[in-house]
NUNUNU-472581 format. One record per residue: residue number from 0; residue in three letters; x, y, z of N, C-alpha, C in turn. Coordinates in nm, 2 decimals, padded with zeros to 4 digits. Example, Ala and Ser with C-alpha at 12.3 -4.5 7.8 and 13.67 -1.06 7.14 Angstrom:
2
<rec resi="0" resn="ALA" n_c1="01.32" n_c2="-00.57" n_c3="00.78" ca_c1="01.23" ca_c2="-00.45" ca_c3="00.78" c_c1="01.32" c_c2="-00.33" c_c3="00.78"/>
<rec resi="1" resn="SER" n_c1="01.28" n_c2="-00.22" n_c3="00.71" ca_c1="01.37" ca_c2="-00.11" ca_c3="00.71" c_c1="01.29" c_c2="00.00" c_c3="00.79"/>
***
This chain:
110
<rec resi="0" resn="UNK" n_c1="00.08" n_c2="-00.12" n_c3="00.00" ca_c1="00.00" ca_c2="00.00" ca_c3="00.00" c_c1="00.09" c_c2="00.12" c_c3="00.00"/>
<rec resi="1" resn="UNK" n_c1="00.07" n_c2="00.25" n_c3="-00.07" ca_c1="00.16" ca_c2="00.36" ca_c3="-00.14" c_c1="00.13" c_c2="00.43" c_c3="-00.01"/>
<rec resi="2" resn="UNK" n_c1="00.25" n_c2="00.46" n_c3="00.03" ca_c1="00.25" ca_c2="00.63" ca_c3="00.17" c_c1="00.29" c_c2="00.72" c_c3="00.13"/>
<rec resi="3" resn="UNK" n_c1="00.28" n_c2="00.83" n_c3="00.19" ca_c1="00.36" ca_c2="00.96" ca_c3="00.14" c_c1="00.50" c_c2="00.93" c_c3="00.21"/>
<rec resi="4" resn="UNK" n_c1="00.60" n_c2="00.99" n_c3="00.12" ca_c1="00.76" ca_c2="00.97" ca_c3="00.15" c_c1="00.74" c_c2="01.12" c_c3="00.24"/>
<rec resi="5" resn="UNK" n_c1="00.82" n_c2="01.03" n_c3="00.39" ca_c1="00.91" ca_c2="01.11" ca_c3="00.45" c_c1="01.03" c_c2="01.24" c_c3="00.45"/>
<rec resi="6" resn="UNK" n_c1="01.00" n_c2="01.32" n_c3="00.51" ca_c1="01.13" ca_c2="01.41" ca_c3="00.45" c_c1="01.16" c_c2="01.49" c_c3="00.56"/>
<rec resi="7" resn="UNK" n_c1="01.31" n_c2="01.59" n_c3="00.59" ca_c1="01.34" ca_c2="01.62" ca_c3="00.69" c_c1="01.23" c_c2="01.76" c_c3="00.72"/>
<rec resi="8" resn="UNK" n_c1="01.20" n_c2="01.74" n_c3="00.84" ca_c1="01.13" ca_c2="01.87" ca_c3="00.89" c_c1="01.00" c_c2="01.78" c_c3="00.88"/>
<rec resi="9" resn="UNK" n_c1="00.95" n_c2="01.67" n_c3="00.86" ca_c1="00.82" ca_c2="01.62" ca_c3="00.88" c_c1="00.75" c_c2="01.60" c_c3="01.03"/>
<rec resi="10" resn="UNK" n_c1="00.66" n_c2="01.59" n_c3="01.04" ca_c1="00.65" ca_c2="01.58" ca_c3="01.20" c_c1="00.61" c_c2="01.44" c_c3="01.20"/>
<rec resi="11" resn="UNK" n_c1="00.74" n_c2="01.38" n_c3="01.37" ca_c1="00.73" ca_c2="01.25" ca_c3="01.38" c_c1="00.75" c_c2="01.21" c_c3="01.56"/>
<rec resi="12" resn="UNK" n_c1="00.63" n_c2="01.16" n_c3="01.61" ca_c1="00.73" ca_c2="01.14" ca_c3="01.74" c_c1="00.73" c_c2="01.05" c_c3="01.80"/>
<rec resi="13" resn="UNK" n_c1="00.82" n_c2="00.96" n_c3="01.94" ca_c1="00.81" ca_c2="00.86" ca_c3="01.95" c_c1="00.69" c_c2="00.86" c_c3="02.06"/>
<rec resi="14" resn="UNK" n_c1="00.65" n_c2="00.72" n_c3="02.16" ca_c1="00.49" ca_c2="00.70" ca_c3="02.17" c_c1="00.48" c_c2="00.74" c_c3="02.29"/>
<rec resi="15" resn="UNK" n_c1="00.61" n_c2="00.87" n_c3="02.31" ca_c1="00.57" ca_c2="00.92" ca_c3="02.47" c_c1="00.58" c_c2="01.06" c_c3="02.47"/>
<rec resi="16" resn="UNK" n_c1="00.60" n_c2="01.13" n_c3="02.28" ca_c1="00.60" ca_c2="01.31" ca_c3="02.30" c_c1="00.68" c_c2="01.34" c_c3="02.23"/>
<rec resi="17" resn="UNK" n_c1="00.79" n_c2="01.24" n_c3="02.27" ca_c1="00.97" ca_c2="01.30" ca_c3="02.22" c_c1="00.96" c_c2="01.36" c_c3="02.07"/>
<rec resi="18" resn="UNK" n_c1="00.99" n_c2="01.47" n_c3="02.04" ca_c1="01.06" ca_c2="01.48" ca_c3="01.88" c_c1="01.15" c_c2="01.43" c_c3="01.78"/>
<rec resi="19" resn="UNK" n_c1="01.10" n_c2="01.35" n_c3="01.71" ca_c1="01.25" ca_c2="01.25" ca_c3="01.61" c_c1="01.26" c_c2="01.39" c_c3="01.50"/>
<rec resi="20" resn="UNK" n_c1="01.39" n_c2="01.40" n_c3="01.52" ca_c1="01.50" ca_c2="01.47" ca_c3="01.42" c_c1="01.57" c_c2="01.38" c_c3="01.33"/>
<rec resi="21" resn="UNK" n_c1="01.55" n_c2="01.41" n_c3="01.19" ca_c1="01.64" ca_c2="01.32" ca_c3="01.12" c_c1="01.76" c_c2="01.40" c_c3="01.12"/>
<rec resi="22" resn="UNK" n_c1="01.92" n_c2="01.35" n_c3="01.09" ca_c1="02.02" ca_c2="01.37" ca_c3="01.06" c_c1="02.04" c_c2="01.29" c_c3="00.88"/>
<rec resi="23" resn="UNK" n_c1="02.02" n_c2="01.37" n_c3="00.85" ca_c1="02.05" ca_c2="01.32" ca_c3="00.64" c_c1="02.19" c_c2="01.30" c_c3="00.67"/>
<rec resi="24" resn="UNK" n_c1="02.24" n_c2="01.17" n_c3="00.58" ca_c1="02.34" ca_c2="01.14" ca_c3="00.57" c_c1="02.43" c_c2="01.22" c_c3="00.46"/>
<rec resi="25" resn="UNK" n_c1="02.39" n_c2="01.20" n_c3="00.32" ca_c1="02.40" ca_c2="01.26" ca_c3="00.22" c_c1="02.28" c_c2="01.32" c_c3="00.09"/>
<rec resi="26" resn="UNK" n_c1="02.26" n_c2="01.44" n_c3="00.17" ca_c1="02.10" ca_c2="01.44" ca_c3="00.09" c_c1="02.13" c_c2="01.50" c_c3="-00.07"/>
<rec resi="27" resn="UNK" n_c1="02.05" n_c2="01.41" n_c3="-00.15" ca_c1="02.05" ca_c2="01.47" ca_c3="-00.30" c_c1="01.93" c_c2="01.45" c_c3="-00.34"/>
<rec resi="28" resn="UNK" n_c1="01.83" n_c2="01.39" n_c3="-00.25" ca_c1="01.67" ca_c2="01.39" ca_c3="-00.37" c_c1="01.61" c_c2="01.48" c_c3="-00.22"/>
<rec resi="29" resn="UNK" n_c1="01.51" n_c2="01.53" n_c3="-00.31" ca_c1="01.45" ca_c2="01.68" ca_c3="-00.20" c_c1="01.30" c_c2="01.66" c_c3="-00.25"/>
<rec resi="30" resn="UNK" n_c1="01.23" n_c2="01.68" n_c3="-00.13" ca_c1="01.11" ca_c2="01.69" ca_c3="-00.13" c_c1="01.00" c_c2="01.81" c_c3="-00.08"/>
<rec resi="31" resn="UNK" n_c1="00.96" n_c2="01.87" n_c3="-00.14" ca_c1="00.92" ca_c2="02.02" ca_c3="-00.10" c_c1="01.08" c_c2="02.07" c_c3="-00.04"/>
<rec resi="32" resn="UNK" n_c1="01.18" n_c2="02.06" n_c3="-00.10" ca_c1="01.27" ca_c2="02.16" ca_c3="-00.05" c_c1="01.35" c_c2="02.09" c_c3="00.02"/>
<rec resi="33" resn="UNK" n_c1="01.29" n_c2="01.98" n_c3="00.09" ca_c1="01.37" ca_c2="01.93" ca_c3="00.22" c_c1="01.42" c_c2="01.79" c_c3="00.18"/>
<rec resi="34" resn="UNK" n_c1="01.54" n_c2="01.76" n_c3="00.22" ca_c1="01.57" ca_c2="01.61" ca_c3="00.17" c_c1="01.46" c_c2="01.54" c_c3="00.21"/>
<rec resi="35" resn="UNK" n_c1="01.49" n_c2="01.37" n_c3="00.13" ca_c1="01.39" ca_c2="01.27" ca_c3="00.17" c_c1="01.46" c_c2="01.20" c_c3="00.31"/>
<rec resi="36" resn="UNK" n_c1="01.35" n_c2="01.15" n_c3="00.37" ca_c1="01.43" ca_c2="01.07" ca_c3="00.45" c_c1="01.48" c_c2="00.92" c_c3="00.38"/>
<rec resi="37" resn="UNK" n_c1="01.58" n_c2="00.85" n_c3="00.40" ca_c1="01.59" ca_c2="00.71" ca_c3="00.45" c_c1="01.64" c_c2="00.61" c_c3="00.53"/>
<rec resi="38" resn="UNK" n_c1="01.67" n_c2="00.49" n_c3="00.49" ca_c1="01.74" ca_c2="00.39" ca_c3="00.59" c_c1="01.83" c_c2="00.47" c_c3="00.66"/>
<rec resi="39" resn="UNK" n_c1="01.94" n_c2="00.48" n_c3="00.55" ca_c1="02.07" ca_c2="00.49" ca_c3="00.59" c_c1="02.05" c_c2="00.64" c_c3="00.71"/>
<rec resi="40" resn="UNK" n_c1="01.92" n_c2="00.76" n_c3="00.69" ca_c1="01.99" ca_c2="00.81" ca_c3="00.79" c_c1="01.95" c_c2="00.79" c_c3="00.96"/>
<rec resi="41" resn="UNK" n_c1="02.01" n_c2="00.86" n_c3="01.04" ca_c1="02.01" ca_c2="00.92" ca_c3="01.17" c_c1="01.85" c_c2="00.98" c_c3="01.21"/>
<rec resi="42" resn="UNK" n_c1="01.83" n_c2="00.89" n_c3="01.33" ca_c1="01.70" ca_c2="00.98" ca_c3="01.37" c_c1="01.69" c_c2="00.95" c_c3="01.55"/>
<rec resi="43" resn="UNK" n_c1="01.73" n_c2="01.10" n_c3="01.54" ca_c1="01.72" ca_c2="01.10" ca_c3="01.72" c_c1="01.61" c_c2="01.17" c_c3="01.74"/>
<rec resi="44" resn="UNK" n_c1="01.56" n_c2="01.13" n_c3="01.89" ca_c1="01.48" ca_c2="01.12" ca_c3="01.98" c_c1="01.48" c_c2="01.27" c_c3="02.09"/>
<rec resi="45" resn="UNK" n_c1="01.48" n_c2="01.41" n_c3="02.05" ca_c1="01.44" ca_c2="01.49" ca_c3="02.16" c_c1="01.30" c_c2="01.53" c_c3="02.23"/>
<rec resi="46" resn="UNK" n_c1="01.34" n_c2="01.49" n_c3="02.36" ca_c1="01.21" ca_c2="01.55" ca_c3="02.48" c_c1="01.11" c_c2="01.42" c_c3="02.50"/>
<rec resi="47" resn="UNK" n_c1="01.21" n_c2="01.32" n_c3="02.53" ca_c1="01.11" ca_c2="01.21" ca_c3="02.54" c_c1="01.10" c_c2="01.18" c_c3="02.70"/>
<rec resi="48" resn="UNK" n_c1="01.02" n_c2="01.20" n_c3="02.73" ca_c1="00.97" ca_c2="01.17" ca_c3="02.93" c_c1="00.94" c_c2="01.07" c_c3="03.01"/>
<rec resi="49" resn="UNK" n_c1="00.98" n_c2="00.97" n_c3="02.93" ca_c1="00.94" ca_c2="00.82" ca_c3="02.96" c_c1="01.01" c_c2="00.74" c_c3="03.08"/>
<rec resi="50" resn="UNK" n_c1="00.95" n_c2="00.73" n_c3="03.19" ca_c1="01.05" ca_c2="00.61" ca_c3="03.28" c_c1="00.98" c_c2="00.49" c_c3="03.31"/>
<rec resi="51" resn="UNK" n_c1="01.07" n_c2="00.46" n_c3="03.41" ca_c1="01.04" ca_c2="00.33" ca_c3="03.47" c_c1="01.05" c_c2="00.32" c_c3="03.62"/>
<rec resi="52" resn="UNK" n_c1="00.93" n_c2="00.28" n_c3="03.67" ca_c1="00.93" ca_c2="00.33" ca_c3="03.88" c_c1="01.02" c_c2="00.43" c_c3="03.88"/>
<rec resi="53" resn="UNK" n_c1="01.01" n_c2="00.54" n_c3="03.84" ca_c1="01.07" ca_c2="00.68" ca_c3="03.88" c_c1="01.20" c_c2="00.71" c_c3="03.81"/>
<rec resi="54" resn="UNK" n_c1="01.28" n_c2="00.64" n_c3="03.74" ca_c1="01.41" ca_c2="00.67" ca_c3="03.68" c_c1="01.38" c_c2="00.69" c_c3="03.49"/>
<rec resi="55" resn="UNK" n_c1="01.44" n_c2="00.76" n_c3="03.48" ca_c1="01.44" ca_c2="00.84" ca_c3="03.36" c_c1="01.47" c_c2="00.67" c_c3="03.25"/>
<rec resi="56" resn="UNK" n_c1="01.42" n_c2="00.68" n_c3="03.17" ca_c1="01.44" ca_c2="00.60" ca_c3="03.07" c_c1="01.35" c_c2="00.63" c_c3="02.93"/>
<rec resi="57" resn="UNK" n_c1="01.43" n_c2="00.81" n_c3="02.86" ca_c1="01.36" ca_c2="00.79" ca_c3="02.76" c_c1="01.44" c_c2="00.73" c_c3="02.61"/>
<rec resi="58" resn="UNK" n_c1="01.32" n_c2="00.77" n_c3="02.49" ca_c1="01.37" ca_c2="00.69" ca_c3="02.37" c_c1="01.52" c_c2="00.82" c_c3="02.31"/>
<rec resi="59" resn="UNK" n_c1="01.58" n_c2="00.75" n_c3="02.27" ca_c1="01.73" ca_c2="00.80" ca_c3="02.20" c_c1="01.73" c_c2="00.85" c_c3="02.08"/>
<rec resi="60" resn="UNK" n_c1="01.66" n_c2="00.73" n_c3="02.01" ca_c1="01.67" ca_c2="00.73" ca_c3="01.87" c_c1="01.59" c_c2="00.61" c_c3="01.80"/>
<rec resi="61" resn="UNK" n_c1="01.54" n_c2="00.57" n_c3="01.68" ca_c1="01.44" ca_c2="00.53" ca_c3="01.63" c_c1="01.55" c_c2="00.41" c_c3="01.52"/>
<rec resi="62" resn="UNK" n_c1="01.50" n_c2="00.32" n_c3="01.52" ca_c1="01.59" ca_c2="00.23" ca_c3="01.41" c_c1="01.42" c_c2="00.20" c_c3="01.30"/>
<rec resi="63" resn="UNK" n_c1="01.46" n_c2="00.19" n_c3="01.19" ca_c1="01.33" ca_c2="00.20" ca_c3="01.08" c_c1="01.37" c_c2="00.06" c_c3="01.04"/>
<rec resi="64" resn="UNK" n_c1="01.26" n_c2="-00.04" n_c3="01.04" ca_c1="01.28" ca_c2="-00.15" ca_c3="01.04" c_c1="01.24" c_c2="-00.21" c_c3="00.90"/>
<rec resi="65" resn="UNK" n_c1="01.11" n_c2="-00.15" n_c3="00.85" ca_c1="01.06" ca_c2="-00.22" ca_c3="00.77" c_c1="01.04" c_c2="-00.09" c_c3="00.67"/>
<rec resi="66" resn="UNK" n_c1="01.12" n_c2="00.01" n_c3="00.53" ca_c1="01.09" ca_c2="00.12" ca_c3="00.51" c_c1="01.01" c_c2="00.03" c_c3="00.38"/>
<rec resi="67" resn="UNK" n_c1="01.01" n_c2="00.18" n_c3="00.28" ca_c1="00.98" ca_c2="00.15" ca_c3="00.12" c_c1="01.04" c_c2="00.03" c_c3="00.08"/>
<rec resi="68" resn="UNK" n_c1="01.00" n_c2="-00.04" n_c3="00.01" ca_c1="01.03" ca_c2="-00.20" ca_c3="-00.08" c_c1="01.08" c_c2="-00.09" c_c3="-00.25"/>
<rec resi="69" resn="UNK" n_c1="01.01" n_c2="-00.06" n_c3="-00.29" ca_c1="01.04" ca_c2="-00.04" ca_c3="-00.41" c_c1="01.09" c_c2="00.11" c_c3="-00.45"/>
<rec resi="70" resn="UNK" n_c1="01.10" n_c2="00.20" n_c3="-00.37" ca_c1="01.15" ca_c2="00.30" ca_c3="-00.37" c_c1="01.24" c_c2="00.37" c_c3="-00.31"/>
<rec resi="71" resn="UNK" n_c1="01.39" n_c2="00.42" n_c3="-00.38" ca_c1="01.51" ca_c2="00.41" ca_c3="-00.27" c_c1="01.54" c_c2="00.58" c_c3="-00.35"/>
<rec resi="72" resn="UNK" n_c1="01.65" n_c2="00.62" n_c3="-00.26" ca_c1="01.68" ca_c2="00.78" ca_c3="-00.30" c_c1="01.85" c_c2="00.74" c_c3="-00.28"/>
<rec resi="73" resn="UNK" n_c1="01.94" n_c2="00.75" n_c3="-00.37" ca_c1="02.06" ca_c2="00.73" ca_c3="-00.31" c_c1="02.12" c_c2="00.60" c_c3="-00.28"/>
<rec resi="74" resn="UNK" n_c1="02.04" n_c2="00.47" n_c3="-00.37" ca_c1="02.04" ca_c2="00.36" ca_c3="-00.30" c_c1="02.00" c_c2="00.31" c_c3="-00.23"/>
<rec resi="75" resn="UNK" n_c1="01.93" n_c2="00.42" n_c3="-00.08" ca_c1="01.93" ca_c2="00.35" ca_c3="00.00" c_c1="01.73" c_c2="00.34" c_c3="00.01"/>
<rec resi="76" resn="UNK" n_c1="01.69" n_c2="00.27" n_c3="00.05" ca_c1="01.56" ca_c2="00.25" ca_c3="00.06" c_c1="01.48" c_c2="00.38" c_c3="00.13"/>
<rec resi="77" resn="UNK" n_c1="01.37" n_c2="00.42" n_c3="00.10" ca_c1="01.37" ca_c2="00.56" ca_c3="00.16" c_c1="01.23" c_c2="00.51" c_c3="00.28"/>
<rec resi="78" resn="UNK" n_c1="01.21" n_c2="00.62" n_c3="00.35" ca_c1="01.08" ca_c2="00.58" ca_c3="00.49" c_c1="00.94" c_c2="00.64" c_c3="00.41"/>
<rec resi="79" resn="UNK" n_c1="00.86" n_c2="00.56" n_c3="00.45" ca_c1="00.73" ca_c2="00.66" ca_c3="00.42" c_c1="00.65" c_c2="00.68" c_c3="00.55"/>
<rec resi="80" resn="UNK" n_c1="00.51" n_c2="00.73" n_c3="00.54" ca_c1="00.43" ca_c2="00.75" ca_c3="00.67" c_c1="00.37" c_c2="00.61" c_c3="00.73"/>
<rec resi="81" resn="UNK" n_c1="00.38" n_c2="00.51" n_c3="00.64" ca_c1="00.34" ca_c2="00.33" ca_c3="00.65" c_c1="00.45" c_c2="00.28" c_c3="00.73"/>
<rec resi="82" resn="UNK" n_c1="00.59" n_c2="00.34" n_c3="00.69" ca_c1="00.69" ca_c2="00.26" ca_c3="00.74" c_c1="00.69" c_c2="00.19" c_c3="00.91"/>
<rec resi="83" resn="UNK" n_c1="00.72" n_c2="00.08" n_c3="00.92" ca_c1="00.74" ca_c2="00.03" ca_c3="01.09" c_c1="00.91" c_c2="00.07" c_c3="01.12"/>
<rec resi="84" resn="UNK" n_c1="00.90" n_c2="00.12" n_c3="01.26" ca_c1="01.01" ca_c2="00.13" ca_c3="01.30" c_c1="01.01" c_c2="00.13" c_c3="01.45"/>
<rec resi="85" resn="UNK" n_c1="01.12" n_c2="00.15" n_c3="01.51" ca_c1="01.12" ca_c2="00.12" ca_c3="01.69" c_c1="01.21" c_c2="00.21" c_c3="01.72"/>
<rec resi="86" resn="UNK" n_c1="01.14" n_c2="00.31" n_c3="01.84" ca_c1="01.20" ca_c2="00.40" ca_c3="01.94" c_c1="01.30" c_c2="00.29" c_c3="02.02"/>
<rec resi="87" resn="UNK" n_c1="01.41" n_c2="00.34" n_c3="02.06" ca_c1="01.51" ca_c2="00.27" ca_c3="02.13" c_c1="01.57" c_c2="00.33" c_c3="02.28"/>
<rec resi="88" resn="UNK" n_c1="01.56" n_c2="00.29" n_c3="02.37" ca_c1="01.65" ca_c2="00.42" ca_c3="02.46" c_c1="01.79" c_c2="00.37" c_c3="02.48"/>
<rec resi="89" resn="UNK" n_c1="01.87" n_c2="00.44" n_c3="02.59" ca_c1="02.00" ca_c2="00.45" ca_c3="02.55" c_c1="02.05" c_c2="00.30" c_c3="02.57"/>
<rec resi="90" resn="UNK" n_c1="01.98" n_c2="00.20" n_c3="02.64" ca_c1="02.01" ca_c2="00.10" ca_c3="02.64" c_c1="02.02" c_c2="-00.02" c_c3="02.53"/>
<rec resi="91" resn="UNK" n_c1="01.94" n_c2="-00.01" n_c3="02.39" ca_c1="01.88" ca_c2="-00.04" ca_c3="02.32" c_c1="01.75" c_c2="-00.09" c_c3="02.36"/>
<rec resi="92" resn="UNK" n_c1="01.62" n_c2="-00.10" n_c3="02.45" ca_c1="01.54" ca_c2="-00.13" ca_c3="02.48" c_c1="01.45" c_c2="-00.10" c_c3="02.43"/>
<rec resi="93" resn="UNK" n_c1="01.37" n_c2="-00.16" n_c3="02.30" ca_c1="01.25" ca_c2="-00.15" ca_c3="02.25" c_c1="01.20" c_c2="-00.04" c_c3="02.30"/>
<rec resi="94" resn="UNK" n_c1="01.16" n_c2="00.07" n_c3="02.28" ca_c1="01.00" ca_c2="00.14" ca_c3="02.37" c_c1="00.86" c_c2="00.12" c_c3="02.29"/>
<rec resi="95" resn="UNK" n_c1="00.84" n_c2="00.11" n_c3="02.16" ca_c1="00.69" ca_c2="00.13" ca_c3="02.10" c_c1="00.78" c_c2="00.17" c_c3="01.98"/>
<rec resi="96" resn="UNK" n_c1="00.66" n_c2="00.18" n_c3="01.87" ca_c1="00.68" ca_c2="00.19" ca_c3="01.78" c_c1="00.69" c_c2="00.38" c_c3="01.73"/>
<rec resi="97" resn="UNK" n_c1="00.72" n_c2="00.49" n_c3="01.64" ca_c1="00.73" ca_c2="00.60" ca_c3="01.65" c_c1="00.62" c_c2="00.64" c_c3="01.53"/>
<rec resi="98" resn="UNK" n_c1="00.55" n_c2="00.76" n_c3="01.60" ca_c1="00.44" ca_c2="00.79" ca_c3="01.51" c_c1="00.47" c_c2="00.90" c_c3="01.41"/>
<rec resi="99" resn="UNK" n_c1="00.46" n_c2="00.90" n_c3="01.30" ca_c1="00.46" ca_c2="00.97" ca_c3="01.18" c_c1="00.38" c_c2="01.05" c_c3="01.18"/>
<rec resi="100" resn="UNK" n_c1="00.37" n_c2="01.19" n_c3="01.16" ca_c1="00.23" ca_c2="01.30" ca_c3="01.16" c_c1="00.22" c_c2="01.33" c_c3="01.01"/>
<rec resi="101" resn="UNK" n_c1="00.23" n_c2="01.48" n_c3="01.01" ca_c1="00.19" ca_c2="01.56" ca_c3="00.90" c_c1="00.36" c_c2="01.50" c_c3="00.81"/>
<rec resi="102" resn="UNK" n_c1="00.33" n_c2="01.49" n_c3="00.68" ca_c1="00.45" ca_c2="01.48" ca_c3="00.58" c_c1="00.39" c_c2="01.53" c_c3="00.44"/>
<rec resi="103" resn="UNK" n_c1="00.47" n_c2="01.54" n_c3="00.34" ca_c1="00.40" ca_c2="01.63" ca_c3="00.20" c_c1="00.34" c_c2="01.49" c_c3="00.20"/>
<rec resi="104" resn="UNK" n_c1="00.20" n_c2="01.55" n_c3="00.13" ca_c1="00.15" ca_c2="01.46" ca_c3="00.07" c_c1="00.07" c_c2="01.42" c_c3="-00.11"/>
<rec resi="105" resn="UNK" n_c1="00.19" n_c2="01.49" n_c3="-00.14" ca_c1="00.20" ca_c2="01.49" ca_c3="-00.27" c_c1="00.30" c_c2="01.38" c_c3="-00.34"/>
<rec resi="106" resn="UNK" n_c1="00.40" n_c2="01.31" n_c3="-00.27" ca_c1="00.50" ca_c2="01.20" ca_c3="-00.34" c_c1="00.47" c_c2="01.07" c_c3="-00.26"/>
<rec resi="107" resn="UNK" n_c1="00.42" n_c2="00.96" n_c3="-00.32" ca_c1="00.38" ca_c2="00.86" ca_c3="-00.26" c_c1="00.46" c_c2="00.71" c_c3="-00.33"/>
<rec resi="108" resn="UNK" n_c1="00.52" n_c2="00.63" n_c3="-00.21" ca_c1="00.62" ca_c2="00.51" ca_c3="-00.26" c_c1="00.60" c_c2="00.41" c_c3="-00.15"/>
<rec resi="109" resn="UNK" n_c1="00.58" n_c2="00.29" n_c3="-00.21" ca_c1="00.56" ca_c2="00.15" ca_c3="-00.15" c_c1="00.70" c_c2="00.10" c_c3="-00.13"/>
***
C-alpha cells in the first residue's frame, strides 16, 4: 500500500511526546525543499519523558525497520508514513513503535 515519503522537517514522534529529528546522511533527492528521509539516515529522539518506577528511561533514537520496498533515494531504501520502526532508549530497549504525523502529501512510494 503507497504512503507519502518522508522528509526532513516532517512531523514524527516517538509514543511518549519525544521529537524525532532526522540527521541526512548525504541528501540529493528533496522533497518540498527538504531532503527525503531514509534507511541509511540518523533519527534522534528529543524531549522524550518516559520512565520506569521513577528513573528516567527515555527513547534516544528510532531504528526503521521495515521502510519502502520499491522505492530508494541514493540507494538506499527511503521511509514513508506506512513505514514500521522502533524507538530505542539509550540501552537499546525496545519502547513502542514512532508515530509519523503531518509529511508532504503529494509524493507517494511502497
Amino acid at each position: 500500500m503507497p504512503g507519502p515519503l518522508v522528509h526532513v522537517g516532517a512531523v514524527a514522534l516517538c509514543p511518549h511526546g519525544g521529537m524525532v529529528t532526522e540527521i541526512p546522511s548525504a541528501p540529493r533527492v528533496f522533497l518540498t525543499g527538504m531532503p527525503v528521509a531514509s534507511l541509511v539516515d540518523q533519527y534522534l529522539v528529543i524531549g522524550c519523558v518516559f520512565n520506569v518506577a521513577g528513573a528516567v528511561h527515555p527513547c534516544v533514537r528510532v531504528q526503521w525497520l521495515v521502510p519502502a520496498v520499491r522505492v530508494k533515494a541514493s540507494l538506499a531504501p527511503v521511509i514513508t508514513q506506512l513505514s514500521t520502526g522502533l524507538c530505542l532508549a539509550p540501552d537499546q530497549v525496545p519502547q513502542g513503535p514512532p508515530i509519523v504525523g503531518a509529511t508532504q502529501p503529494r509524493v507517494l512510494g511502497t
